[in-house]
PQR file with spaces between the fields and no chain letter, atoms N, CA, C, O and H, PARSE charges and radii, in Angstrom:
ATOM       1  N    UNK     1     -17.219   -4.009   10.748 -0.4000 1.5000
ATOM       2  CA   UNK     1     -16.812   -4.967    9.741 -0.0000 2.0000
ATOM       3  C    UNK     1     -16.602   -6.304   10.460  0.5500 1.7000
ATOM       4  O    UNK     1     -15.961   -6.286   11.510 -0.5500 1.4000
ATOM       5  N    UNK     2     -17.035   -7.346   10.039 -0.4000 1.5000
ATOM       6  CA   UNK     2     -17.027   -9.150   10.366 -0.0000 2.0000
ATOM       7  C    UNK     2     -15.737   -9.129   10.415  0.5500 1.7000
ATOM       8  O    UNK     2     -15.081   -8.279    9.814 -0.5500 1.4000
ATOM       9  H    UNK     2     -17.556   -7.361    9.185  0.4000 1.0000
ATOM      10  N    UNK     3     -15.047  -10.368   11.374 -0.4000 1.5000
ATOM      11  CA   UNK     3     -13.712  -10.879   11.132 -0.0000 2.0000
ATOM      12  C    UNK     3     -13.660  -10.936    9.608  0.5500 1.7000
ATOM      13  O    UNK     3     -13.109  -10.099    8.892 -0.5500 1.4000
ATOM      14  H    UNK     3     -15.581  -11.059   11.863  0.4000 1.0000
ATOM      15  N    UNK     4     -14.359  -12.124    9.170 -0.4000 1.5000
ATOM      16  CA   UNK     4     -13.995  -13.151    7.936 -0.0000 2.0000
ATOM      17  C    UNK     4     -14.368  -11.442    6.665  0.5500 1.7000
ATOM      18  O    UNK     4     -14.632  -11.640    5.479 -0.5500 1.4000
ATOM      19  H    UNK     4     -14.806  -12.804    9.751  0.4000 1.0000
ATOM      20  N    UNK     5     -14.324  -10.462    7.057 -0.4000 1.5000
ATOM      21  CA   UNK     5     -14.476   -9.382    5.553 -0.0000 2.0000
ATOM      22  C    UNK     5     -12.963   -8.784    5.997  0.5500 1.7000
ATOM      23  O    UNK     5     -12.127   -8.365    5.195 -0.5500 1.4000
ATOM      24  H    UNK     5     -14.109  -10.302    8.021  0.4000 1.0000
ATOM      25  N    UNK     6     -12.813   -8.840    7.393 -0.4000 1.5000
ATOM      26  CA   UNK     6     -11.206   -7.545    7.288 -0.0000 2.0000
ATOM      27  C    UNK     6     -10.289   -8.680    7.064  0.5500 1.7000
ATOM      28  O    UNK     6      -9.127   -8.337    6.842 -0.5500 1.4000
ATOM      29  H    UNK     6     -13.492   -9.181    8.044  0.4000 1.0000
ATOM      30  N    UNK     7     -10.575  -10.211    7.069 -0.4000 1.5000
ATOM      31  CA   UNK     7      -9.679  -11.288    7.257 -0.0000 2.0000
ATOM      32  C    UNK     7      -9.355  -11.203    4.864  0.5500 1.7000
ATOM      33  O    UNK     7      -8.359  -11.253    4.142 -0.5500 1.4000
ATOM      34  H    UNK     7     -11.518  -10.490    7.249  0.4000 1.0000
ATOM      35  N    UNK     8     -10.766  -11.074    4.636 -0.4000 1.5000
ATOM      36  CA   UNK     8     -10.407  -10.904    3.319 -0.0000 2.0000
ATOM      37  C    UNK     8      -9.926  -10.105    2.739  0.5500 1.7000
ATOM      38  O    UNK     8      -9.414  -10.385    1.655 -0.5500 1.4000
ATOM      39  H    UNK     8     -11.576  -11.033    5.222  0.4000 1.0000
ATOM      40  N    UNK     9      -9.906   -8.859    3.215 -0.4000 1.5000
ATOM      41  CA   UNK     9      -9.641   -7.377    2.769 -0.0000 2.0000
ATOM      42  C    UNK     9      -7.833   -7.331    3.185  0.5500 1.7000
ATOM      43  O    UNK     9      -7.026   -6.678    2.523 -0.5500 1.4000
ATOM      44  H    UNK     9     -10.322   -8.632    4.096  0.4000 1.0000
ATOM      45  N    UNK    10      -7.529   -8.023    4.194 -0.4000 1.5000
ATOM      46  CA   UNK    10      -6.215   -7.944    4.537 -0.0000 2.0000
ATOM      47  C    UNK    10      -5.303   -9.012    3.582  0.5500 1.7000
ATOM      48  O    UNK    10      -4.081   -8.895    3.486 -0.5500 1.4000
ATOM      49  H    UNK    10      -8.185   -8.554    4.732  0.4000 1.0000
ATOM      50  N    UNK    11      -6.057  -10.043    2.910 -0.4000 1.5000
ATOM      51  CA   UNK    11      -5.540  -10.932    1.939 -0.0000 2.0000
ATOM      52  C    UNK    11      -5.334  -10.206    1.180  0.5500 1.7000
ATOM      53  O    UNK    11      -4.178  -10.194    0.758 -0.5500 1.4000
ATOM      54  H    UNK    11      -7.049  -10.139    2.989  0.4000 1.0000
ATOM      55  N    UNK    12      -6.131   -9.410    0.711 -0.4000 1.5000
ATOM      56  CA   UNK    12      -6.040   -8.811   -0.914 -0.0000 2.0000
ATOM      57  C    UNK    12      -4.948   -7.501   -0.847  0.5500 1.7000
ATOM      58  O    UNK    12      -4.377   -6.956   -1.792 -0.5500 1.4000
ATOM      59  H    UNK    12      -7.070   -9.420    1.054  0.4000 1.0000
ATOM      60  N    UNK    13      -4.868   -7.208    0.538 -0.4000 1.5000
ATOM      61  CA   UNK    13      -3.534   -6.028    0.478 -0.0000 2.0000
ATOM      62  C    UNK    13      -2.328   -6.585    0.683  0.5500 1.7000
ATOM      63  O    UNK    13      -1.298   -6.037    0.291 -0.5500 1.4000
ATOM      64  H    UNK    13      -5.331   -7.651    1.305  0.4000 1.0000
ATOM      65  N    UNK    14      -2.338   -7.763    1.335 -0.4000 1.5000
ATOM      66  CA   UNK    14      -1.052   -8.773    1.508 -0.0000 2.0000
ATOM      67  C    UNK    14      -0.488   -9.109    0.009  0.5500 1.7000
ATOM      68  O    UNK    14       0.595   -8.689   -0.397 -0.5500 1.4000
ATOM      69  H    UNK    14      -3.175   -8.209    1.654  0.4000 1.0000
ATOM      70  N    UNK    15      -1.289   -9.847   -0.678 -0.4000 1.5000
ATOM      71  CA   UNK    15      -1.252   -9.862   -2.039 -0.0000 2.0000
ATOM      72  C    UNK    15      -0.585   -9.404   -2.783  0.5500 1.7000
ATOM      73  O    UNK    15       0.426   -9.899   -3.280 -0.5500 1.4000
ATOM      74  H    UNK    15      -2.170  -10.188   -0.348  0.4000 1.0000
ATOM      75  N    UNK    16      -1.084   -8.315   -2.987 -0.4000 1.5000
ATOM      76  CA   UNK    16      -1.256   -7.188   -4.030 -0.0000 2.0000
ATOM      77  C    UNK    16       0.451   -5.792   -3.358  0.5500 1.7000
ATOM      78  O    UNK    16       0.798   -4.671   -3.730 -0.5500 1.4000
ATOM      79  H    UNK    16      -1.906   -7.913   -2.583  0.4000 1.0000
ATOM      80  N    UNK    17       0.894   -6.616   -2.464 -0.4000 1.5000
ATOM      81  CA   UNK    17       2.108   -5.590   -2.044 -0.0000 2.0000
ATOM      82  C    UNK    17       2.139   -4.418   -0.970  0.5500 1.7000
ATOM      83  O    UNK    17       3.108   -3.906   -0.409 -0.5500 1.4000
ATOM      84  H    UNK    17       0.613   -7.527   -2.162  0.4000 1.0000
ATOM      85  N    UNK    18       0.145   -4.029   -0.803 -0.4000 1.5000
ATOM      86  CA   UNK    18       0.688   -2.515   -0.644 -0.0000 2.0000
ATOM      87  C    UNK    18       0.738   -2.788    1.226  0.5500 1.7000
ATOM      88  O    UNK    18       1.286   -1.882    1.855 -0.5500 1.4000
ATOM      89  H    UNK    18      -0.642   -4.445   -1.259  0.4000 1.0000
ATOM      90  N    UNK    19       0.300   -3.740    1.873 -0.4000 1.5000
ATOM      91  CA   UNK    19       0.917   -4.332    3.141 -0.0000 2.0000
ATOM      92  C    UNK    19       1.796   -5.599    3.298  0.5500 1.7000
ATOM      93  O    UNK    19       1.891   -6.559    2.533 -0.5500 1.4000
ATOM      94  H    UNK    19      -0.144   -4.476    1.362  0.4000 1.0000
ATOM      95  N    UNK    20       2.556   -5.308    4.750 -0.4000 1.5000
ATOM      96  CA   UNK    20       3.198   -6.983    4.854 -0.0000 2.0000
ATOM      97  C    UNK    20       3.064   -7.297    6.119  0.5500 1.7000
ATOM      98  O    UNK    20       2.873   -6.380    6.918 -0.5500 1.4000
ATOM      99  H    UNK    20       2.479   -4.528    5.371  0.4000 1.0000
ATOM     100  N    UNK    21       3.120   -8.392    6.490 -0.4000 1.5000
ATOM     101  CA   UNK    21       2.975   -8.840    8.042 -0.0000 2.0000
ATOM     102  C    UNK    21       3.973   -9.347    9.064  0.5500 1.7000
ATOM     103  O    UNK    21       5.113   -9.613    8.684 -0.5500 1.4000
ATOM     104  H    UNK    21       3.275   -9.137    5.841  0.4000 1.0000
ATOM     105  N    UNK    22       3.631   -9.499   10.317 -0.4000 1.5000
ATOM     106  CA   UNK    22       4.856  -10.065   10.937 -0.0000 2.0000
ATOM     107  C    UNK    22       3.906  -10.450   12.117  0.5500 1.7000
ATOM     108  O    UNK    22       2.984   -9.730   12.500 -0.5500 1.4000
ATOM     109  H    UNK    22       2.705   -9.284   10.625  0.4000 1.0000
ATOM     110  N    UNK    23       4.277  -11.840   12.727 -0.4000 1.5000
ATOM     111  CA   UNK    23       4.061  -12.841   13.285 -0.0000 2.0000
ATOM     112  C    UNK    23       4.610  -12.209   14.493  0.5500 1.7000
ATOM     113  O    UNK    23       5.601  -11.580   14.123 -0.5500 1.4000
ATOM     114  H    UNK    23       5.025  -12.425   12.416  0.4000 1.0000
ATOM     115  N    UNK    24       4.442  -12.072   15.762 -0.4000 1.5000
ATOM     116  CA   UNK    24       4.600  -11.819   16.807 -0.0000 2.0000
ATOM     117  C    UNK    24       4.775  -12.842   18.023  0.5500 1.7000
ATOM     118  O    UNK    24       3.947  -12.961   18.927 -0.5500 1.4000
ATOM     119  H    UNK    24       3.636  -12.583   16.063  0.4000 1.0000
ATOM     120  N    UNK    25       6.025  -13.599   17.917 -0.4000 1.5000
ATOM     121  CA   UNK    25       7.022  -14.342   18.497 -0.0000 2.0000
ATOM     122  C    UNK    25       6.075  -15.412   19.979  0.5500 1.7000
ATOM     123  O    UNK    25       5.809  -16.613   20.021 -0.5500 1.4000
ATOM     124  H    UNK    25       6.697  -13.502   17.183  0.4000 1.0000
ATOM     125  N    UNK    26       5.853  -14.483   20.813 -0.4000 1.5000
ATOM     126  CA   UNK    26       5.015  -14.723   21.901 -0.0000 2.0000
ATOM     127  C    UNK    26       3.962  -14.862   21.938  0.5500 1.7000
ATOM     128  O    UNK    26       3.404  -15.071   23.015 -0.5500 1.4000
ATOM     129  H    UNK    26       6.069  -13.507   20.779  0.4000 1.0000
ATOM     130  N    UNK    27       3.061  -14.780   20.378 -0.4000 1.5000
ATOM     131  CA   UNK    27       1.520  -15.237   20.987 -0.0000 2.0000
ATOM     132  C    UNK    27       1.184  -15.576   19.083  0.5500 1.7000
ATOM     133  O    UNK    27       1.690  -14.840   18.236 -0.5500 1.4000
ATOM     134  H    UNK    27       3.515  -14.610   19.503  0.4000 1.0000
ATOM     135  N    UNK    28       0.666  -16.262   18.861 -0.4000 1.5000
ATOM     136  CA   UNK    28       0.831  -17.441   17.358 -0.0000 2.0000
ATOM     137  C    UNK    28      -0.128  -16.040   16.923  0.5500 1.7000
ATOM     138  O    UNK    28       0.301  -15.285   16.050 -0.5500 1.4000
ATOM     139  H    UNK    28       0.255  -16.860   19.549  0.4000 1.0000
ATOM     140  N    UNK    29      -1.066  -15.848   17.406 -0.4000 1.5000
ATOM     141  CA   UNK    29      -2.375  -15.289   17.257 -0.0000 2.0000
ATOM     142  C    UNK    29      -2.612  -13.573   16.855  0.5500 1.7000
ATOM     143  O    UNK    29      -3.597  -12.891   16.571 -0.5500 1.4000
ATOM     144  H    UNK    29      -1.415  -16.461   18.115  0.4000 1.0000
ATOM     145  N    UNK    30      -1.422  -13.365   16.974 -0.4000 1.5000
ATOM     146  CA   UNK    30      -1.506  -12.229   16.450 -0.0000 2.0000
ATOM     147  C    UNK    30      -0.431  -11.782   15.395  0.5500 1.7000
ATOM     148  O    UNK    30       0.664  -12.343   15.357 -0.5500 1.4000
ATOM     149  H    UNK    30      -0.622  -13.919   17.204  0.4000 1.0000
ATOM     150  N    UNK    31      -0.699  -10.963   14.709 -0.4000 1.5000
ATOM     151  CA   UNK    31       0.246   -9.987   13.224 -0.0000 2.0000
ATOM     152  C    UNK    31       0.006   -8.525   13.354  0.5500 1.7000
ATOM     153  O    UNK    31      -0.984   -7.835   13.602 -0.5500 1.4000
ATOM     154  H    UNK    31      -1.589  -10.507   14.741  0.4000 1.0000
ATOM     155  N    UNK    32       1.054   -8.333   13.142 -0.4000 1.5000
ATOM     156  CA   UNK    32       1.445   -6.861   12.971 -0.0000 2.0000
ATOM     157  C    UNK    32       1.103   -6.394   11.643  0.5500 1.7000
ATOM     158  O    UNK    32       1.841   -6.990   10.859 -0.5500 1.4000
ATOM     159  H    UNK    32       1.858   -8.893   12.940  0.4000 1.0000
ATOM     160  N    UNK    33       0.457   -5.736   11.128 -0.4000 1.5000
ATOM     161  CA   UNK    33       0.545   -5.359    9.574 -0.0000 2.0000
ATOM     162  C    UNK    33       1.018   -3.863    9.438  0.5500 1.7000
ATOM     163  O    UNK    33       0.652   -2.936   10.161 -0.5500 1.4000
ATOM     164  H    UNK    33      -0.142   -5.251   11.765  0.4000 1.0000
ATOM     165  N    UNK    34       1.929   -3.791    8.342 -0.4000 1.5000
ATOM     166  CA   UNK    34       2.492   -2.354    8.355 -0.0000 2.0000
ATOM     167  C    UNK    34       2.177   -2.076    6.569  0.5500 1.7000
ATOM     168  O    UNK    34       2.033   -2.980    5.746 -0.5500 1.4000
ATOM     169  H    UNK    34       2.227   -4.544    7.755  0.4000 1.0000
ATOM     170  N    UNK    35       2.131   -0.734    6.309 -0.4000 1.5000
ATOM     171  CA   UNK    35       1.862   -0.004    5.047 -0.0000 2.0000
ATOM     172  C    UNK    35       3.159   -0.275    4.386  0.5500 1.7000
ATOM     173  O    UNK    35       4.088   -0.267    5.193 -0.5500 1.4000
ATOM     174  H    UNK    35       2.248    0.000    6.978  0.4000 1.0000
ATOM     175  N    UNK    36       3.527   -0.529    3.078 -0.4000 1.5000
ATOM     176  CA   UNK    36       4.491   -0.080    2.011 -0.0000 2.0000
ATOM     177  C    UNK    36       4.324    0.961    1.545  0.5500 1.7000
ATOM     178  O    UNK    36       3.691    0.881    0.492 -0.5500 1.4000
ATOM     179  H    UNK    36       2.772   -0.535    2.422  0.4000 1.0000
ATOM     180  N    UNK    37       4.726    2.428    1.960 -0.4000 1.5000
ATOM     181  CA   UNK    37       4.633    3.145    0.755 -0.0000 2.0000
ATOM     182  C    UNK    37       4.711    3.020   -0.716  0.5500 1.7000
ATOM     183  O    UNK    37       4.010    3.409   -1.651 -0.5500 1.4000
ATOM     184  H    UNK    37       5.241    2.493    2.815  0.4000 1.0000
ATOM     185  N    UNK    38       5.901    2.285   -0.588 -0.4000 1.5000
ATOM     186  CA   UNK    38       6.412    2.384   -2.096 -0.0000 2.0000
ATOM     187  C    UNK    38       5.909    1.578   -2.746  0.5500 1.7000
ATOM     188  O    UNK    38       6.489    1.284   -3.791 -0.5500 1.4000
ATOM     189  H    UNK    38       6.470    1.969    0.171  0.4000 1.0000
ATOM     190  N    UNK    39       4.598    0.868   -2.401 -0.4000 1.5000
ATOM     191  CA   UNK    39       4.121    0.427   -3.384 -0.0000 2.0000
ATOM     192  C    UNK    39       2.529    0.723   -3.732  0.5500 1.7000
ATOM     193  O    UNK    39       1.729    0.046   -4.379 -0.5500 1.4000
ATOM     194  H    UNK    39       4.127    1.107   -1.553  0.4000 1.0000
ATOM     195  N    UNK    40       2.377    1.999   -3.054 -0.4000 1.5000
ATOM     196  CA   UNK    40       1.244    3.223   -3.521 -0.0000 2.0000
ATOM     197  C    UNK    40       2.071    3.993   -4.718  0.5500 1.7000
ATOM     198  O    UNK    40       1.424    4.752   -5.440 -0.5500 1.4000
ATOM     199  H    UNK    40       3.026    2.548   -2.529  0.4000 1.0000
ATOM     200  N    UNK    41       3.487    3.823   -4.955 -0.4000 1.5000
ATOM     201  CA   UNK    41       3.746    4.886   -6.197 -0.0000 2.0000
ATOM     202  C    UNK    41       3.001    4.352   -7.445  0.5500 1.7000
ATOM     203  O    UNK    41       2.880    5.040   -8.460 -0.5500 1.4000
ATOM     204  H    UNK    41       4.013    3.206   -4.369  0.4000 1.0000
ATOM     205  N    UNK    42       2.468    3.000   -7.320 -0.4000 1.5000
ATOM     206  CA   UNK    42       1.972    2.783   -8.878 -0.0000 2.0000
ATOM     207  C    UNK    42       0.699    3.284   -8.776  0.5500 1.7000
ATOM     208  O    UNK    42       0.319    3.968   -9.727 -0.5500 1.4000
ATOM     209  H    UNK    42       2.566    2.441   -6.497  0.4000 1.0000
ATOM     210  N    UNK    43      -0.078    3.109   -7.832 -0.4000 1.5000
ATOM     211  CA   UNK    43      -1.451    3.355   -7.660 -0.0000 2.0000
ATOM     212  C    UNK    43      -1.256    4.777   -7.874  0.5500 1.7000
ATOM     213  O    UNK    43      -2.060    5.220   -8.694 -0.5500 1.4000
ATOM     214  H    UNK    43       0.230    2.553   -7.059  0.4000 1.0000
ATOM     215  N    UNK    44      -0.536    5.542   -7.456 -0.4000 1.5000
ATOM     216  CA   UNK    44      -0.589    7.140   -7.531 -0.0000 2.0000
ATOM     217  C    UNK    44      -0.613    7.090   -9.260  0.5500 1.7000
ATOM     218  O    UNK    44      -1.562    7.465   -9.948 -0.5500 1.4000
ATOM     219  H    UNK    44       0.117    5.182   -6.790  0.4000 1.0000
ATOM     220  N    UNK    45       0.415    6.643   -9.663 -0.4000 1.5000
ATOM     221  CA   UNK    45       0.508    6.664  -11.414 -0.0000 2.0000
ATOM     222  C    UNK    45      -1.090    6.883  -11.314  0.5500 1.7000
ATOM     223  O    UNK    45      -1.758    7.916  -11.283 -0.5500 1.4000
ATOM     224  H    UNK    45       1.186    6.338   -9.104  0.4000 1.0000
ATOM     225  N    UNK    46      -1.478    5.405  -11.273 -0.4000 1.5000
ATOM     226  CA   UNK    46      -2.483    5.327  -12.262 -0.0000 2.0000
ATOM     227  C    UNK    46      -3.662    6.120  -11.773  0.5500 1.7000
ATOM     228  O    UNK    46      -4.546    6.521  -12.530 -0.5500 1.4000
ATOM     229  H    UNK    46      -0.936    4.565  -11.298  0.4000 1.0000
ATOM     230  N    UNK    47      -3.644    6.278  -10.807 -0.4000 1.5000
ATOM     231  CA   UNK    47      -4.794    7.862  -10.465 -0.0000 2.0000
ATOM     232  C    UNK    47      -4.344    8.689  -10.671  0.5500 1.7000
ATOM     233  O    UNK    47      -5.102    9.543  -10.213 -0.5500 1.4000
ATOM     234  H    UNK    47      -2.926    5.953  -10.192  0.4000 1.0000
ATOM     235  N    UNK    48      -2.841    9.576  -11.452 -0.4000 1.5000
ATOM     236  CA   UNK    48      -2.554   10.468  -12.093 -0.0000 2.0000
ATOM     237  C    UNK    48      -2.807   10.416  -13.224  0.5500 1.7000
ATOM     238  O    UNK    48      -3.003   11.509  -13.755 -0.5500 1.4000
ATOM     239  H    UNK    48      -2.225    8.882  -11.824  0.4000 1.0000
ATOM     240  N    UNK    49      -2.908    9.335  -13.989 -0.4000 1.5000
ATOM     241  CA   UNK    49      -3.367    9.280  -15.202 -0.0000 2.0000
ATOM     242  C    UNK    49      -4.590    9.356  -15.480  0.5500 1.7000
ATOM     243  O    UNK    49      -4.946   10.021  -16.453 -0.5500 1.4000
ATOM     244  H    UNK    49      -2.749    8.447  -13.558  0.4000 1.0000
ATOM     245  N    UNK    50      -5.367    8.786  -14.798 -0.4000 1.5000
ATOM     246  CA   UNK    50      -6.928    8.892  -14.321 -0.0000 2.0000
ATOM     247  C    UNK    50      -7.423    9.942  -14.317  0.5500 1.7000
ATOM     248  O    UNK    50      -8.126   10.018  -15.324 -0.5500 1.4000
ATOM     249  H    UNK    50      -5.078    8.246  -14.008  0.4000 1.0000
ATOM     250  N    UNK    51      -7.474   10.953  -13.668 -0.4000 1.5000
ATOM     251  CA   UNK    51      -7.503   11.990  -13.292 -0.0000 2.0000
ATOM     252  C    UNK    51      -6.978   12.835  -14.715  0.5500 1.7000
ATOM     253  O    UNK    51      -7.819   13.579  -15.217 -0.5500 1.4000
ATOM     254  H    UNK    51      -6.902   10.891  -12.850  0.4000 1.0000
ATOM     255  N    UNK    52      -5.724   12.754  -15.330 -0.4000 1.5000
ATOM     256  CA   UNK    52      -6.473   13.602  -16.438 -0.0000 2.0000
ATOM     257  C    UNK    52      -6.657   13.404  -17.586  0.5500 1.7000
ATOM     258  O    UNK    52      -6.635   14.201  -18.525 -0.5500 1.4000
ATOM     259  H    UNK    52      -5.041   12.149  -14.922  0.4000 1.0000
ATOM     260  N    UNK    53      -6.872   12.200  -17.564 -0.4000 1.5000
ATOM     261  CA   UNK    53      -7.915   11.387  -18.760 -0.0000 2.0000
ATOM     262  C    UNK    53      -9.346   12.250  -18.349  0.5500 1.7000
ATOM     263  O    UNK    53     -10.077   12.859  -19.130 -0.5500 1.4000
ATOM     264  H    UNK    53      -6.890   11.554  -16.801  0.4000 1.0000
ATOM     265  N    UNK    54      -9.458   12.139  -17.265 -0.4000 1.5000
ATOM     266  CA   UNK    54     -11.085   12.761  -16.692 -0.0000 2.0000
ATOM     267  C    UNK    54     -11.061   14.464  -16.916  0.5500 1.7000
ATOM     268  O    UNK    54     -12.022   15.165  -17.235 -0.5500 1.4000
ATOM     269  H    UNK    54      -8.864   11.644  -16.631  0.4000 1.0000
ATOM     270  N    UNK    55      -9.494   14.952  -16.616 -0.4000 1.5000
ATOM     271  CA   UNK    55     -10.064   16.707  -16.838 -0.0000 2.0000
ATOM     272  C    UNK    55     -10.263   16.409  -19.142  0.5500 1.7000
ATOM     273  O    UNK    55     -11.273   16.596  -19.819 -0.5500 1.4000
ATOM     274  H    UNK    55      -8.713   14.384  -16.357  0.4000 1.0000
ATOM     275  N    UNK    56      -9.222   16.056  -19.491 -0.4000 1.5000
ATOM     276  CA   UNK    56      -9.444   16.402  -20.685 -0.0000 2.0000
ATOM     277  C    UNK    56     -10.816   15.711  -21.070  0.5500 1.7000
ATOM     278  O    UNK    56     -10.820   16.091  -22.241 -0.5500 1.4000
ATOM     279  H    UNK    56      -8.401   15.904  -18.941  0.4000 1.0000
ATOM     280  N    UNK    57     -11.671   15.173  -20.984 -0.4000 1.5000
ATOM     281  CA   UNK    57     -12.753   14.618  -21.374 -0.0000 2.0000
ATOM     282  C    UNK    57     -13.817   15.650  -20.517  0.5500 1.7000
ATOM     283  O    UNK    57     -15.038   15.772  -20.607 -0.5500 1.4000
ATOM     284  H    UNK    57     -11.668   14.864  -20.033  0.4000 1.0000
ATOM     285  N    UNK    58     -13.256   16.036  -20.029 -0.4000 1.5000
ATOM     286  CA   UNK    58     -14.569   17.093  -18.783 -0.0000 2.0000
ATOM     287  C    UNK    58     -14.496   18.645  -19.649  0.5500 1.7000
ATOM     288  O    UNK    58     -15.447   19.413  -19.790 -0.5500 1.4000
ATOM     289  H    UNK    58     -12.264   15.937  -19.956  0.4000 1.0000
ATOM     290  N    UNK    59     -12.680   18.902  -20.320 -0.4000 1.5000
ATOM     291  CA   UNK    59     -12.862   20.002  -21.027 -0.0000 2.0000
ATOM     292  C    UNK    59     -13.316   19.721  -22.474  0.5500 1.7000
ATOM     293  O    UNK    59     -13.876   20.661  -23.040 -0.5500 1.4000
ATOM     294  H    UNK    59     -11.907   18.278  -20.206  0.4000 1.0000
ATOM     295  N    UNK    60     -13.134   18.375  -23.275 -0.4000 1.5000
ATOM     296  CA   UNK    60     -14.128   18.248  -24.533 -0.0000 2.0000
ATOM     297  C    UNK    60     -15.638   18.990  -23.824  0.5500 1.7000
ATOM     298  O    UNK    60     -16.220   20.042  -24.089 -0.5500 1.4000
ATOM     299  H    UNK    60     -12.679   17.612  -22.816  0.4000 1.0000
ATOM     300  N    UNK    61     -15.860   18.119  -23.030 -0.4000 1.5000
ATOM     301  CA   UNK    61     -17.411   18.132  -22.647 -0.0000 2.0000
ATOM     302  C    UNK    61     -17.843   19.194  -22.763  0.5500 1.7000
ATOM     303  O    UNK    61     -18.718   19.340  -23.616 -0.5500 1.4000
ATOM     304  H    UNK    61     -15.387   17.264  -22.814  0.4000 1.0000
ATOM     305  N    UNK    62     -17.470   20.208  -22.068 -0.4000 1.5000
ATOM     306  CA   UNK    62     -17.528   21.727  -21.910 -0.0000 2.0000
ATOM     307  C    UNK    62     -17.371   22.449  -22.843  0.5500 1.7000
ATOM     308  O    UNK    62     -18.181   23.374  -22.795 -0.5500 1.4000
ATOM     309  H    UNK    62     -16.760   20.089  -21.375  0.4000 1.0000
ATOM     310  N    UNK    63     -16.716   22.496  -23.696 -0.4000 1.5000
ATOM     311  CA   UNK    63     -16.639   23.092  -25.020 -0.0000 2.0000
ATOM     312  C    UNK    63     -18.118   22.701  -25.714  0.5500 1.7000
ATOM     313  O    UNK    63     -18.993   23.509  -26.027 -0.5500 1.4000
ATOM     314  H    UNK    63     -16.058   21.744  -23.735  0.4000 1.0000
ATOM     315  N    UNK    64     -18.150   21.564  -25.835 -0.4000 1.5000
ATOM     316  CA   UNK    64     -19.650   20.638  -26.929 -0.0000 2.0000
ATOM     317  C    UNK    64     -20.540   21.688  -26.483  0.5500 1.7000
ATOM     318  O    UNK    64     -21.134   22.508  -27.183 -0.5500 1.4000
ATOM     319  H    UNK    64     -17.440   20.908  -25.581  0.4000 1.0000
ATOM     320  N    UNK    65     -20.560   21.525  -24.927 -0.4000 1.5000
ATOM     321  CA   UNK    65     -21.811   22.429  -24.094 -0.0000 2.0000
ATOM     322  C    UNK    65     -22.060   23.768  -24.628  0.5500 1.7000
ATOM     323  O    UNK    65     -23.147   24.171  -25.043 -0.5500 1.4000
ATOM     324  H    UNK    65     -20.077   20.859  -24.358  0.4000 1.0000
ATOM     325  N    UNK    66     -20.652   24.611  -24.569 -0.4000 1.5000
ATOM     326  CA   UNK    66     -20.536   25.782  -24.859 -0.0000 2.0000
ATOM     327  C    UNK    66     -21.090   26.494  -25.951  0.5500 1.7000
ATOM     328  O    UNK    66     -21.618   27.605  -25.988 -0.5500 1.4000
ATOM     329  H    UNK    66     -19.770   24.284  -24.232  0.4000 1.0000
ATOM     330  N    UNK    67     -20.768   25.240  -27.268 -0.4000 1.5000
ATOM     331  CA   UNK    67     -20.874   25.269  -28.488 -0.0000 2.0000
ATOM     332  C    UNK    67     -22.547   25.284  -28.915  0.5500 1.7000
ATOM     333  O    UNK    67     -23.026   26.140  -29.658 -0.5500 1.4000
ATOM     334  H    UNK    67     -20.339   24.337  -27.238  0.4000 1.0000
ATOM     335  N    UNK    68     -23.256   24.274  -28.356 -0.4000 1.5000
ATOM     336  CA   UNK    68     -24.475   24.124  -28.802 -0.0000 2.0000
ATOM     337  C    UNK    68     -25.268   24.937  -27.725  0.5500 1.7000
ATOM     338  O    UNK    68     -26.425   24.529  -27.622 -0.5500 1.4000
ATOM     339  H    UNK    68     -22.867   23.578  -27.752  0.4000 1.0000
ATOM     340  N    UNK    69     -24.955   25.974  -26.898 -0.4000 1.5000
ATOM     341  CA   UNK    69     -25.795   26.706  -26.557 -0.0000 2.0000
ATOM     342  C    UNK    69     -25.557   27.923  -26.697  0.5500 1.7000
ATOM     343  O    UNK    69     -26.044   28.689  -25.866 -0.5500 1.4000
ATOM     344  H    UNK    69     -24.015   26.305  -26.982  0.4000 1.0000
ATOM     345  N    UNK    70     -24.637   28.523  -27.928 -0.4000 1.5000
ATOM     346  CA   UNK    70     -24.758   29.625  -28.570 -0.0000 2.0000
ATOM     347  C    UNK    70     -25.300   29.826  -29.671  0.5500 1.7000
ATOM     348  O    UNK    70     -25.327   30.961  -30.147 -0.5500 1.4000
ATOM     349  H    UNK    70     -24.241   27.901  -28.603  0.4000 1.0000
């Protein structure tokens, strides 16, 4: 991956909460970036919800299937 794509990719997690940074005293040039968990609990939501929006639409599906090939 290019500087200038992980330089963008690290904006959009800075952003968005789910990292934060820290400036490292002795040299301008570098950051520490660390994970937030706690702010994957929403993302978990919404891929729990996701997920079974997708089984119940996978078990319509399956039934239709079931149905028109008896």
């Amino acid at each position: 991956m290019t500087q200038p794509a992980m330089s963008r990719h690290l904006k959009i997690l800075l952003t968005s909460g789910i990292i934060e940074d820290e400036r490292v005293p002795e040299d301008a040039r570098v950051r520490l970036f660390r994970l937030q968990p706690e702010s994957l609990v929403v993302v978990r939501a919404f891929l729990d919800q996701l997920q079974a929006e997708w089984r119940s639409q996978l078990r319509s599906f399956k039934r239709h299937v079931e149905e028109r090939t008896r």
